[in-house]
Residue frames as a rotation matrix with the C-alpha (Angstrom) as fourth column:
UNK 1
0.587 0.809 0.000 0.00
0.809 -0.587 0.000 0.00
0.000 0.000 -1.000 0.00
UNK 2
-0.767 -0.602 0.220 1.54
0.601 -0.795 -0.082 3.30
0.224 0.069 0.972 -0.85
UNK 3
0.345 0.560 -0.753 0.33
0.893 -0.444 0.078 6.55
-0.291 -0.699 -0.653 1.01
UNK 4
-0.142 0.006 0.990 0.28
0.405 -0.912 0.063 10.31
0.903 0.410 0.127 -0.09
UNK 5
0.085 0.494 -0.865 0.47
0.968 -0.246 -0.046 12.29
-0.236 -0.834 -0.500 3.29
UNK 6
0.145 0.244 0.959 -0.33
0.345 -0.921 0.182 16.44
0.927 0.305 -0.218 3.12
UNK 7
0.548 0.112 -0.829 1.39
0.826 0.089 0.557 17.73
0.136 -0.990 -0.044 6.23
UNK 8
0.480 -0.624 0.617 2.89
-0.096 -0.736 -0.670 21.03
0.872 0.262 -0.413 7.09
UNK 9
0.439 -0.191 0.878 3.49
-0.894 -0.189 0.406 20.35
0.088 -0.963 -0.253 10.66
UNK 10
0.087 -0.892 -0.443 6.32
-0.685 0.270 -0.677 18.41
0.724 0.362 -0.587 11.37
UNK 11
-0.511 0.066 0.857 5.10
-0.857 0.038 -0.514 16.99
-0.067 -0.997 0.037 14.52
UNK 12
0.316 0.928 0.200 1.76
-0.666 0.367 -0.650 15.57
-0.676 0.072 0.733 13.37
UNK 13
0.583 -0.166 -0.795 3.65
-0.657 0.480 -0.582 14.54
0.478 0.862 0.171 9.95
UNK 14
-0.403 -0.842 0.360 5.76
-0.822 0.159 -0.547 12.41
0.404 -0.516 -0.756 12.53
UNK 15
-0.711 0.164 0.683 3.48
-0.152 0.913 -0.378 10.31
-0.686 -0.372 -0.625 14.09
UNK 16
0.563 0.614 -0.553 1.47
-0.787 0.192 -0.587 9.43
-0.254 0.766 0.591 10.66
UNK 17
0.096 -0.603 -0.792 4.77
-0.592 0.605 -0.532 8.35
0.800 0.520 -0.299 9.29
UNK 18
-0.853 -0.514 0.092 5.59
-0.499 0.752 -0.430 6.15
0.152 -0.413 -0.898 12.02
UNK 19
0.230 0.952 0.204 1.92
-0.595 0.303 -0.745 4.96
-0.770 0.050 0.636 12.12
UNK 20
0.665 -0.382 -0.642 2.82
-0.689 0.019 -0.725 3.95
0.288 0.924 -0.250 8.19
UNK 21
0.474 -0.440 -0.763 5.40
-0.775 0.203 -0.599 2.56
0.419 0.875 -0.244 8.53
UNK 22
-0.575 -0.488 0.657 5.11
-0.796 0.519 -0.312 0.51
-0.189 -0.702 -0.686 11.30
UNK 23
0.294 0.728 0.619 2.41
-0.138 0.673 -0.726 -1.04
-0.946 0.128 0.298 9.26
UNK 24
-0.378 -0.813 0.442 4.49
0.502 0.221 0.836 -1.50
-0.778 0.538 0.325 6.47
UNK 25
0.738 0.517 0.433 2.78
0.609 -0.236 -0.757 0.97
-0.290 0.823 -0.489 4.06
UNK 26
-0.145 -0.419 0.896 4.92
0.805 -0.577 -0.140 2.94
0.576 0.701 0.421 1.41
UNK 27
0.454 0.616 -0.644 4.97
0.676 -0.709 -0.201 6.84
-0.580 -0.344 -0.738 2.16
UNK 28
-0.308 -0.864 0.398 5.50
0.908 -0.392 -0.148 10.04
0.284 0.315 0.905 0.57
UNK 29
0.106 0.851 -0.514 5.06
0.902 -0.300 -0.310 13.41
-0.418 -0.431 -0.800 1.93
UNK 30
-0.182 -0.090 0.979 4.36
0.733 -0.676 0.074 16.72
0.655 0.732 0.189 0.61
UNK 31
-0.371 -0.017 -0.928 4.12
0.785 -0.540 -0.304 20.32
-0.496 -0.842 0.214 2.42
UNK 32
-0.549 0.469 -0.692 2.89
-0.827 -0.422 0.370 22.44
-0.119 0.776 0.620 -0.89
UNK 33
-0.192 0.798 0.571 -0.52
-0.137 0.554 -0.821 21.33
-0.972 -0.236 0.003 -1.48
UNK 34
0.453 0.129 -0.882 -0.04
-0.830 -0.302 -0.470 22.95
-0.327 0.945 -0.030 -5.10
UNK 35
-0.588 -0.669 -0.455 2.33
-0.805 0.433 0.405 20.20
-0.074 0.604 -0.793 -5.84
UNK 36
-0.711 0.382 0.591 0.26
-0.029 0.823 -0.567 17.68
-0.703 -0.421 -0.574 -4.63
UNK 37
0.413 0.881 -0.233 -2.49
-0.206 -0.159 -0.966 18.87
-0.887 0.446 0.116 -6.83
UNK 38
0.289 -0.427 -0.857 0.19
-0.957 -0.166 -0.239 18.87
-0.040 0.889 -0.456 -9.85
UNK 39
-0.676 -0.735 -0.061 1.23
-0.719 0.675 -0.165 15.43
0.163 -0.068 -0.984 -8.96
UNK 40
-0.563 0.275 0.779 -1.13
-0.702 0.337 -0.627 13.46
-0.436 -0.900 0.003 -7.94
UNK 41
0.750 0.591 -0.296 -2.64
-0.613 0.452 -0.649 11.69
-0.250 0.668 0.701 -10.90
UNK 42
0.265 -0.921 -0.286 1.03
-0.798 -0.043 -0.602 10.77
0.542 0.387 -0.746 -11.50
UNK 43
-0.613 -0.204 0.763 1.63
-0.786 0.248 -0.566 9.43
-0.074 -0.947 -0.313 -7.77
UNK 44
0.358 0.609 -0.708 -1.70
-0.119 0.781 0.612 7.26
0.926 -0.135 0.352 -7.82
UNK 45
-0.800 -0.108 0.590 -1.85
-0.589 -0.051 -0.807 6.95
0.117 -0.993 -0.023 -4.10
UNK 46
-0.360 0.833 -0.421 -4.19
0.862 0.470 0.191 4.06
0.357 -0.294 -0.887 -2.23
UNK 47
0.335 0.715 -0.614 -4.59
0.937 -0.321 0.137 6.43
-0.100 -0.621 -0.777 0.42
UNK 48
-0.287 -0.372 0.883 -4.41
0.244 -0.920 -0.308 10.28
0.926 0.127 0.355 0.32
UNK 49
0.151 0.421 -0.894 -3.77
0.972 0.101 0.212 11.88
0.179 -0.901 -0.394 4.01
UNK 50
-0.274 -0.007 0.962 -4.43
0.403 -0.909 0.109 15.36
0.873 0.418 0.252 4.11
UNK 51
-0.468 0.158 -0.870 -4.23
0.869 -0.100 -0.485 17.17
-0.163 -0.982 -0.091 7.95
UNK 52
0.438 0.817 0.376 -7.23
0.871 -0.489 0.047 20.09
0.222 0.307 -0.925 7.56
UNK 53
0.802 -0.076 -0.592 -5.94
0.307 -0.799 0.517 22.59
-0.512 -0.597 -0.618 9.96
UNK 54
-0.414 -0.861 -0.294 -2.59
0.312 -0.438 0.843 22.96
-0.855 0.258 0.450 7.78
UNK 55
-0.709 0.494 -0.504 -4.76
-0.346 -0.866 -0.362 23.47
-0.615 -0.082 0.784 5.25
UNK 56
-0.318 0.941 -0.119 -8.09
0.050 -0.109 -0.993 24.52
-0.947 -0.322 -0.012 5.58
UNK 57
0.150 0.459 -0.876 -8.88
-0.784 -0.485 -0.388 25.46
-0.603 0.744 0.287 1.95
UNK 58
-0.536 -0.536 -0.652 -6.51
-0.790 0.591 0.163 23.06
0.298 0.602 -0.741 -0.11
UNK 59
-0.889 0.231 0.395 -8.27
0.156 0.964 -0.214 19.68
-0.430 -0.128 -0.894 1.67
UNK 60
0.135 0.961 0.240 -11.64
-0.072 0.251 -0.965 19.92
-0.988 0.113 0.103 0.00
UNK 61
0.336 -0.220 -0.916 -10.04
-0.906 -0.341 -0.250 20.99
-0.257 0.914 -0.313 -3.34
UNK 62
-0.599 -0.616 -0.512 -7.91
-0.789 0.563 0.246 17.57
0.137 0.551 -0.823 -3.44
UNK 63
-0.606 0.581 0.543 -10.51
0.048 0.708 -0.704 15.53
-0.794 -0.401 -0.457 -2.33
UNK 64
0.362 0.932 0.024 -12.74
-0.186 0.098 -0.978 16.34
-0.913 0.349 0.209 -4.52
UNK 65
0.087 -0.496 -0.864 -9.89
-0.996 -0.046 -0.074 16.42
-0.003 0.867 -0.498 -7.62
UNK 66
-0.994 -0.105 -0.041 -9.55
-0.101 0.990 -0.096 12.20
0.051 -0.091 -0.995 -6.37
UNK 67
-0.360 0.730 0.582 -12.95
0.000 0.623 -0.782 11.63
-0.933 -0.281 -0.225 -6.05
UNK 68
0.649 0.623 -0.437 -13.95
-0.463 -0.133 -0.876 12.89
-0.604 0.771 0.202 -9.48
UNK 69
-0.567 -0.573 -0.592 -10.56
-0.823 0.373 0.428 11.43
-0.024 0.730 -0.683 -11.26
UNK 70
0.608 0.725 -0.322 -11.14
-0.789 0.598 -0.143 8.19
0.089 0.341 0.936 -12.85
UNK 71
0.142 -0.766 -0.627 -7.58
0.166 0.643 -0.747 6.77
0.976 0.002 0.219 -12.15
UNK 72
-0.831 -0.471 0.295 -7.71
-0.313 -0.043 -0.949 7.83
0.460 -0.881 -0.112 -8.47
UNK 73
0.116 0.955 0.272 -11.23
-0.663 -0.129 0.737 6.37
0.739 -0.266 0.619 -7.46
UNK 74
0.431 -0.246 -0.868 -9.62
0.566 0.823 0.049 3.34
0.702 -0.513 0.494 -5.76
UNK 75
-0.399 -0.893 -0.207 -8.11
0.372 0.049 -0.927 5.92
0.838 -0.447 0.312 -3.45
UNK 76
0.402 0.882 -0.245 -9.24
0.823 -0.230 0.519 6.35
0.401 -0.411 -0.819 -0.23
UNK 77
-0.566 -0.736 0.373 -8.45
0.221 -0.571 -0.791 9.54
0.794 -0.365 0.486 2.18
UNK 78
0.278 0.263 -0.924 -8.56
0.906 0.247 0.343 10.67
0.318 -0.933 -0.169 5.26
UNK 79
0.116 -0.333 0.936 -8.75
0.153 -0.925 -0.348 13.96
0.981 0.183 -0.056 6.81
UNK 80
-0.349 -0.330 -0.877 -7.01
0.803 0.377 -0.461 14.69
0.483 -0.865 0.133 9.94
UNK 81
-0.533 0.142 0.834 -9.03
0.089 -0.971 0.222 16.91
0.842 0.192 0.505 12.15
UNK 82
-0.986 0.097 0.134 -11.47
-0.125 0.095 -0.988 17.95
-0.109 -0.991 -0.081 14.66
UNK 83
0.137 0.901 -0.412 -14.76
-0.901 -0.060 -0.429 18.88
-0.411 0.430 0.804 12.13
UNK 84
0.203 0.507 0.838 -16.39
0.531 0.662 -0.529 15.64
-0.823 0.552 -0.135 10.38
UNK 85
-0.810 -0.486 -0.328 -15.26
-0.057 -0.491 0.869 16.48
-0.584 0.723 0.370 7.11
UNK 86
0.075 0.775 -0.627 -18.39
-0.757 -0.365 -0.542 17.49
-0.649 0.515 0.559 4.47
UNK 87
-0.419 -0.552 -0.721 -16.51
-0.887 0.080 0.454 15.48
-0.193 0.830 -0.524 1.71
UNK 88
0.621 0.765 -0.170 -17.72
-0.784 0.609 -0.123 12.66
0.010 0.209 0.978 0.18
UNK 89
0.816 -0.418 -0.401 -16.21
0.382 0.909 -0.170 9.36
0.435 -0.014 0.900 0.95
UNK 90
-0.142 -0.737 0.661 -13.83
-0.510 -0.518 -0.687 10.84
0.849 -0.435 -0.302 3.50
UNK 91
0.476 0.186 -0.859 -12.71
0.672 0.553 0.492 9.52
0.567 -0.812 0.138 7.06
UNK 92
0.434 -0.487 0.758 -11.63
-0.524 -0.821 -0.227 11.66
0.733 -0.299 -0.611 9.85
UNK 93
0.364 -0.243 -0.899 -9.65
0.601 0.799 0.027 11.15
0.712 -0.550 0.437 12.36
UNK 94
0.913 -0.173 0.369 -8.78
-0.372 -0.723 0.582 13.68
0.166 -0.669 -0.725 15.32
UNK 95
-0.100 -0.990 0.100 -5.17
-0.170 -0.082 -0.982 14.74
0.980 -0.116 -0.161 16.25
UNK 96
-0.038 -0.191 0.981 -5.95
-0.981 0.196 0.000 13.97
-0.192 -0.962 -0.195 19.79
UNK 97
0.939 0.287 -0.191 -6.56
-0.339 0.871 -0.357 10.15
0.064 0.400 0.914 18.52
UNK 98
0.986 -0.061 -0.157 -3.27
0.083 0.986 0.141 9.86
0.146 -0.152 0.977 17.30
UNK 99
-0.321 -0.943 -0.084 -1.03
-0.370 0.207 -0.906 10.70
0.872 -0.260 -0.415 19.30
UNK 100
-0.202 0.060 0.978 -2.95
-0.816 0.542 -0.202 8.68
-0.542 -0.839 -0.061 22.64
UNK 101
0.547 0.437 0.713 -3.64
-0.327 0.897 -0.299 5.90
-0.770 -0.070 0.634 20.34
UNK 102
-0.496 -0.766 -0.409 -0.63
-0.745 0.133 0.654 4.34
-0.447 0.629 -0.636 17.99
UNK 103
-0.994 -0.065 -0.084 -2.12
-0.099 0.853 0.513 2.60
0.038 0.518 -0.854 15.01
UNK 104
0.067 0.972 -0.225 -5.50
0.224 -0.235 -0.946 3.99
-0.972 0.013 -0.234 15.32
UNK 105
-0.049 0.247 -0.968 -4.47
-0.696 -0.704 -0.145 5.40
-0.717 0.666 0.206 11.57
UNK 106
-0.900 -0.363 -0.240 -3.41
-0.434 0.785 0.441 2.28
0.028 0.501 -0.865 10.06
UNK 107
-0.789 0.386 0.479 -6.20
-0.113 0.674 -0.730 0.91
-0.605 -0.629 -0.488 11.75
UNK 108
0.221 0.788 -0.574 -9.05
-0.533 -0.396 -0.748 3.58
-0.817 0.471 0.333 10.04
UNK 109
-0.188 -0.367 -0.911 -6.99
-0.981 0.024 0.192 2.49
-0.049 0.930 -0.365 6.89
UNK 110
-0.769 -0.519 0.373 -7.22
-0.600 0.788 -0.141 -1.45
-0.221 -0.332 -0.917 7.21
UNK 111
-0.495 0.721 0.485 -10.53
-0.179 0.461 -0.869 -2.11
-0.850 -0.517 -0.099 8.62
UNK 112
-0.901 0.233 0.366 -12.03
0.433 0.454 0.778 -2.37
0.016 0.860 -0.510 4.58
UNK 113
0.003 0.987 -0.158 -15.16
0.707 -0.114 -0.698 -0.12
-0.707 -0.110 -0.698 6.06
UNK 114
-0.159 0.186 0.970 -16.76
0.866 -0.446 0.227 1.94
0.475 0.875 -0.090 3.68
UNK 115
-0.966 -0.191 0.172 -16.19
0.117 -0.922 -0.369 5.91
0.229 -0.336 0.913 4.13
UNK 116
-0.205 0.616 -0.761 -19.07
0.266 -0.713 -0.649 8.35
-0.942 -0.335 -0.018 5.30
UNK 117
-0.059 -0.054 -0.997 -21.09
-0.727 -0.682 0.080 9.66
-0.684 0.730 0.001 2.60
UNK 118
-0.691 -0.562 0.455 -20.57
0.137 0.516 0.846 6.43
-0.710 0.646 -0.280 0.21
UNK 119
0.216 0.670 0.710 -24.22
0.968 -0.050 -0.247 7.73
-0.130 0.741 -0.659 -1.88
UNK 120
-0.868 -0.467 -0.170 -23.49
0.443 -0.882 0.161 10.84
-0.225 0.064 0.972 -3.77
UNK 121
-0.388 0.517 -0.763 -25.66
0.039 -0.818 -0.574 14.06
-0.921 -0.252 0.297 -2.96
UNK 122
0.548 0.678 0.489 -27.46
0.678 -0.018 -0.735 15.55
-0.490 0.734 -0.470 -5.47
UNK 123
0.663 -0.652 -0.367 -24.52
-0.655 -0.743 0.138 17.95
-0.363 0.149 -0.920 -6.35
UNK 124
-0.314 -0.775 0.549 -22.27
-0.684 0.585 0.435 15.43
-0.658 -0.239 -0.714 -6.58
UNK 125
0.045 0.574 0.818 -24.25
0.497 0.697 -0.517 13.27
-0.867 0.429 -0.254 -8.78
UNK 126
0.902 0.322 -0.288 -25.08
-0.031 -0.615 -0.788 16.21
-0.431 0.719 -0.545 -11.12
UNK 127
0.461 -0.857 -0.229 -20.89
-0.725 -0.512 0.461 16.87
-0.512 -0.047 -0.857 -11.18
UNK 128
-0.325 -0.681 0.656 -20.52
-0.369 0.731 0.575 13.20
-0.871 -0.055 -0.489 -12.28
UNK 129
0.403 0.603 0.689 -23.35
0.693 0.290 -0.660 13.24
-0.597 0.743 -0.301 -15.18
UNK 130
0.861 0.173 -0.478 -21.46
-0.065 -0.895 -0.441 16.02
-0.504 0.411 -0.760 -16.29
UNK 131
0.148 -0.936 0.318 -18.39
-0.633 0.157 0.758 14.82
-0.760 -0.314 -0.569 -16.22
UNK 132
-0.425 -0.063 0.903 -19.49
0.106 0.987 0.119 11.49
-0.899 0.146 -0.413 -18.14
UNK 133
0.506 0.862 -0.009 -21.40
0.381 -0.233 -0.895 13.66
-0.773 0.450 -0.447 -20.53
């Protein structure tokens, strides 16, 4: 499994990666969301992690740029935070989680449930008949 992590903090981007990679998963991280956004069809990531509070704007923007690709639907992501993310097919997880709970991220990743959200809105729907159109 190969991860995509979106971290500016250096702390937080710490205990992900050791999360990762104590579950043997692949990582790469980024701190410029722009690249990420330039890269990321390229990259093909299982999972995109993407920590809100660094930013607040950029995490809905790639989310939605992987949910609508067609070569990145297999990926899943996760937004680290305190808010339930809006996003479709998103998981959250709270920075108090993990750092009291090692392998709570791996875990979110693992378990094979299906995200929040897995029927798409009526926005969302419309965005994808268009798309296909």
């Amino acid at each position: 499994m190969f991860a995509l992590v979106v971290i500016e903090d250096s702390s937080v981007a710490d205990l992900v990666l050791r999360d990762l990679q104590e579950n043997t998963v692949r990582t790469i991280i980024y701190h410029d969301p722009i690249k990420v956004i330039d890269n990321i069809a390229e990259i093909k990531p299982d999972v995109l992690i993407i920590r809100q509070k660094d930013f607040p704007l950029h995490a809905p923007l790639i989310a939605s740029m992987v949910r609508f690709s067609e070569s990145l639907q297999h990926c899943r992501i996760v937004i680290i935070g305190d808010e339930v993310p809006s996003l479709l097919q998103c998981w959250n997880i709270t920075e108090e989680k993990l750092q009291q709970d090692a392998g709570s991220l791996a875990r979110l990743i693992f378990n094979g449930a299906a995200p929040p959200g897995r029927h798409r809105g009526g926005l969302a729907a419309k965005a994808q008949r268009m798309v296909k159109e």
